[in-house]
C-alpha positions, 0 to 999 in steps of 0.5 A: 294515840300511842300504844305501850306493851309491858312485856317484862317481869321475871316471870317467876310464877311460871318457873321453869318455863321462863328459863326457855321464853319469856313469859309474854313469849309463851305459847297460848294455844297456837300463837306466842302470847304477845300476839294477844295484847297486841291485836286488842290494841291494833282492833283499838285503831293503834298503830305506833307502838313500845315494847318494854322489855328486859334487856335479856328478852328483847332481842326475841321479841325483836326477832318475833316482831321486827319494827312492826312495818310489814303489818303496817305498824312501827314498833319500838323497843325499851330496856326495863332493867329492873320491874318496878311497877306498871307506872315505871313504863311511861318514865321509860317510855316517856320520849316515845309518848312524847305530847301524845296520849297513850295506852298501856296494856300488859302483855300478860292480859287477853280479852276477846269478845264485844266492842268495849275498848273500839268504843272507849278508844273512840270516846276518849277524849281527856281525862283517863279511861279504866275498866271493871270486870267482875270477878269472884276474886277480887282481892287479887286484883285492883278493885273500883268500888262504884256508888249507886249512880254506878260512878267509881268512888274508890280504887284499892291494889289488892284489898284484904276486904274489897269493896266490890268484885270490880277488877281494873283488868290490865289496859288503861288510857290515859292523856298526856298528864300520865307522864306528870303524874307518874313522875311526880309519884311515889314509890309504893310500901313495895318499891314501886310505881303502882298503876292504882296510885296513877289511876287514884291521881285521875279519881281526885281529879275527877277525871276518872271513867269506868267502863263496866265490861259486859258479862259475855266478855273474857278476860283471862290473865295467863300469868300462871301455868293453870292460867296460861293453859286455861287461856289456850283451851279457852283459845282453842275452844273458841277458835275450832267452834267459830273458824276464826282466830283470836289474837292475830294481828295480821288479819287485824291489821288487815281490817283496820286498813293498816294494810292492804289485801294485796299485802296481806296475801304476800305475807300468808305466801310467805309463811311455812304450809300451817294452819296459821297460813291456812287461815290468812289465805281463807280471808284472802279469798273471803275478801276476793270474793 
């Protein structure tokens, strides 16, 4: 399964910080945001990813990130000139996805807690795969509605009166039909190719599954300024409580056997005496033990 990460948009919400980075660039406590989606889909099992980018922001990614093969990975770069929906991602990675399947997280988005998406990535099959969390805001989301059987009967972009306080937070899976759908899919009242419409596709054809994300699971959208600094207290409070880091996708890899402990301690020698190399040297001597 391939991997996408949406890491464009104008960032408008977070003026003026975005005149410095992009927002996906931005600090969340002590790692840059992007670290975030990327380590949930690394703890996922993917390996093969695409940023998608605005032809400004790219080279700092590239620079952040490189080809993604120190960390057992490779990781390839689009242009996304123009935002036109989150559906306009699998036409501009259309040749990267090639027959494969794919999922796409927005790199805006960080969960932690739980083993809800190791076990959807493992049951998937066909068909696409969505999740719901409960939030008491629902209109500013997508919203699933569910019948009393719990399966999902309706999914609406930002309802004026939603029908229930399930939001489809921003990771999907999908087979490889997403890229037929997506092309064969009209532009919104807004100009864009919106992800409800894609999953909505999957719904009549009855191959739509929810997944009811538990309570103790976070989701946290940090596209905002309240947001992103609610994000990093939350980090920060999680982090400095259980000696471990969220979002780190050295040590994910590391226990994905994307690489080895040997390649792990070589990349934590290489970095600058910080907490962050701190931390990958106590599991290296955890795992020696």
């Amino acid at each position: 399964m391939k991997g996408i990460i949406l890491a464009g948009g104008a960032g408008s919400r977070l003026f003026p910080l975005t005149l410095v980075a992009s927002k996906q660039l931005q600090p969340v406590y002590d790692k840059p945001m992007v670290y975030y989606p990327l380590t949930t889909l690394i703890e996922s099992g993917i390996r093969e990813f695409c940023l998608i980018s605005t032809p400004h922001d790219l080279p700092r990614f590239r620079q952040l990130l490189g080809n993604g093969k120190e960390w057992g990975l490779s990781i390839d770069y689009r242009e996304q000139a123009k935002p036109a929906g989150i559906g306009q991602a699998f036409l501009i990675a259309d040749s990267f996805v090639g027959k494969d399947a794919v999922t796409l997280i927005l790199g805006d988005n960080i969960f932690y807690g739980g083993d809800s998406f190791k076990r959807a990535f493992a049951e998937f099959k066909s068909g696409a795969t969505i999740f719901g969390y409960q939030v008491h805001d629902p209109e500013r989301y997508g919203v699933v509605e569910f019948d009393e059987k719990g399966q999902a009967i309706s999914i609406e972009e930002k309802p004026k009166v939603p029908k229930s306080h399930f939001a489809v937070p921003g990771l999907y899976i999908y087979d490889n039909e997403v890229l037929d759908i997506t092309r064969n899919l009209k532009p919104s009242a807004r100009g864009e190719l919106e992800i409800t419409d894609i999953n909505v596709a999957y719904l009549n054809r009855k191959q739509l599954r929810v997944h009811r994300l538990s309570r103790g699971f976070a989701w946290l959208d940090a596209g905002t300024s309240s947001s992103l600094h609610d994000a990093s207290a939350y980090v920060q409070t999680i982090e400095k409580r259980q000696g471990i880091k969220i979002g780190c996708p050295e040590e994910a890899a590391f226990r994905q056997g994307f690489i080895t402990l040997e390649q792990l301690d070589d990349i934590a020698t290489k970095m600058p005496n910080c907490e962050y190399r701190e931390y990958l040297c106590s599991i290296v001597k955890e795992a020696k033990r």
